[in-house]
N, C-alpha and C positions, 0 to 999 in steps of 0.2 A: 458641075459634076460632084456627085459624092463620095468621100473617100473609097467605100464599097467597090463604086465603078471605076475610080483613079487606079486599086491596086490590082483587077482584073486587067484593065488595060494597059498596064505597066509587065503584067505576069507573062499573058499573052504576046505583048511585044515581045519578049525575052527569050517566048515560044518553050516556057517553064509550064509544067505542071502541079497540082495545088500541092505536091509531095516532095517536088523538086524545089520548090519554095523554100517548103517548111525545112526542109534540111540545110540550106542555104542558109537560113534566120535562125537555124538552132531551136524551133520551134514546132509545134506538132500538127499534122495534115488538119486536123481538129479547129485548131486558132486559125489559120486562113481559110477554110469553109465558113467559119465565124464571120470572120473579119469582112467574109468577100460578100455575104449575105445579108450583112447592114446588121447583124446582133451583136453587134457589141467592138471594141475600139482596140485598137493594140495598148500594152504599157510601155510608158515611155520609152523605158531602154527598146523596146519591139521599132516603137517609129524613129530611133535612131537609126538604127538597123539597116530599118527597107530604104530612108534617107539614105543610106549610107551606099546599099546594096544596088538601087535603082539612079544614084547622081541626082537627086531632087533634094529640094527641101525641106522640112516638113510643114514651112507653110504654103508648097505646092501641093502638099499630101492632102491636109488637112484645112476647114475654114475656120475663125476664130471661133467659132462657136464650137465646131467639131472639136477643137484643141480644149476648148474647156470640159468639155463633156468627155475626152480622153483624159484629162487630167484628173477628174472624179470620180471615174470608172479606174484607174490608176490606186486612187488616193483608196476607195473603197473597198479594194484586194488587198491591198496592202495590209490594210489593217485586220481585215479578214484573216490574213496569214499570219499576223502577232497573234491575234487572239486563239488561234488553232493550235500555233505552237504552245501557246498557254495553258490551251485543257490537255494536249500531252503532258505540258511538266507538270500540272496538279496532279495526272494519273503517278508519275514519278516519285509524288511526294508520299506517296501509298509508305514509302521507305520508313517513313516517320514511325509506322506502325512496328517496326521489325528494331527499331534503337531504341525507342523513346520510352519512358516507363510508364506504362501506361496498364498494366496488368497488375493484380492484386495476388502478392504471394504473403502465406502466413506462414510468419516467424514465432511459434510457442504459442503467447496468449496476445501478438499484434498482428498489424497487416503491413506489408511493405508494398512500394510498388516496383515492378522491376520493366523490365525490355520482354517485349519475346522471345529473344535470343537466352534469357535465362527463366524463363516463367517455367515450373514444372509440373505444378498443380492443375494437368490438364489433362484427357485421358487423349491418349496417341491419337485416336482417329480426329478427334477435333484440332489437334494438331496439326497434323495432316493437312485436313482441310483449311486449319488458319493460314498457314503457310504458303498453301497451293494459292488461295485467296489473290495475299499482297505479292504475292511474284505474279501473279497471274496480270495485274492490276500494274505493277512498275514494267509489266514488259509491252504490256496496251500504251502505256504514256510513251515509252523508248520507239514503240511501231510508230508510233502519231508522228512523234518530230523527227521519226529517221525519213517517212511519206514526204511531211512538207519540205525539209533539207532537202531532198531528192526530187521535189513536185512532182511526186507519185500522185495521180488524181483517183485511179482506178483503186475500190477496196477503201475508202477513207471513213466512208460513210456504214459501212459495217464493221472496221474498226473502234468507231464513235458508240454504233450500237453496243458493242461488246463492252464496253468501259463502262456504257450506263449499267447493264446487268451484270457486270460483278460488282459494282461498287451497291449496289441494290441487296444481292446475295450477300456482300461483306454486311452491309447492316443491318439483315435480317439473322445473318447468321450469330456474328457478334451481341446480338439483345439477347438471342437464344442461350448464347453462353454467359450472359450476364458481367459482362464488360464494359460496363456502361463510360467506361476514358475510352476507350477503342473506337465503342459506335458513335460518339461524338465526335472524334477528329473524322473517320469514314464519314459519316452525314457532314461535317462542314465541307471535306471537299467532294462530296457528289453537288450539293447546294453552290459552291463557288462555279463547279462543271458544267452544271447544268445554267449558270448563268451568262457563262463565256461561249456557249453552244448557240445559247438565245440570241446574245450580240452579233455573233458569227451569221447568222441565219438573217438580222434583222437590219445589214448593212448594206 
């Protein structure tokens, strides 16, 4: 018997339903529909759990094989979840753009470089918009890792959208203003983002 059918007839005995489960294991009606329909494996801590919840083992639960293939299936979220919280703190490092000197102010007959926070040779409305930009862009990165802290699943995936198009707008916008330190750090972390997105997708 496969796990599938060991945690149905464990559910069942218990005279649980897939909702009553799921509140039980602190987990969502969603992961035992999963679990119970053979797509996919609990993560460890999950088959501690139902071990725990149901007085089995969890080499009653599961067969060596099934244990390795939960431990991969395991091993492969995980890292999925490093790497997710990672394109959040890239969007975070948007910050760099708001300290760092990276904007061209002239002084007489030089050029200095300052922060945003003191650039003035700018006309307001592009200000504006610079501004809106990288707050827009450090609060996308703060949404991502407050999601995955929380394992919000719902919404993650047009949050990720949103991070690619302003970080696209910031470097289009940035060239337009002729920034060229600005759209350089922007294009390294959309480039680092867009790599850690690819990983995430390709694990």
């Amino acid at each position: 018997m496969e796990f599938s059918e060991k945690l149905q007839t464990l559910r069942k005995q218990k005279g649980l339903t897939q909702e009553e489960l799921a509140q039980a294991l602190f987990v969502s009606r969603t992961a035992i529909s999963k679990w119970e329909s053979g797509k996919g494996y609990p993560s460890i801590d999950s088959l501690k759990e139902i071990s725990k919840y149901f007085s089995v083992t969890i080499d009653e639960l599961l067969s060596s094989e099934e244990l390795i293939t939960a431990a991969q299936d395991d091993n492969r979220k995980n890292i999925a979840v490093l790497l997710d919280l990672l394109t959040g703190c890239t969007d975070i490092m948007a910050l760099m753009l708001l300290i760092l000197p990276l904007y061209p102010e002239k002084l007489g007959s030089t050029f200095t470089a300052v922060s945003l926070l003191r650039y003035t040779q700018i006309a307001l409305p592009f200000a504006c918009v610079c501004w809106g930009l990288m707050i827009l862009l450090i609060a996308a990165g703060a949404v991502k890792v407050l999601m995955q802290y929380r394992h919000i699943e719902k919404g993650r995936s047009a949050v990720t959208v949103a991070s690619f198009v302003l970080s696209i707008i910031a470097v289009l916008f940035l060239t337009a203003a002729r920034l060229p330190y600005a759209v350089t750090v922007v294009f390294l972390l959309l480039i680092v983002k867009g790599i850690l997105v690819f990983r995430v997708h390709s694990v």
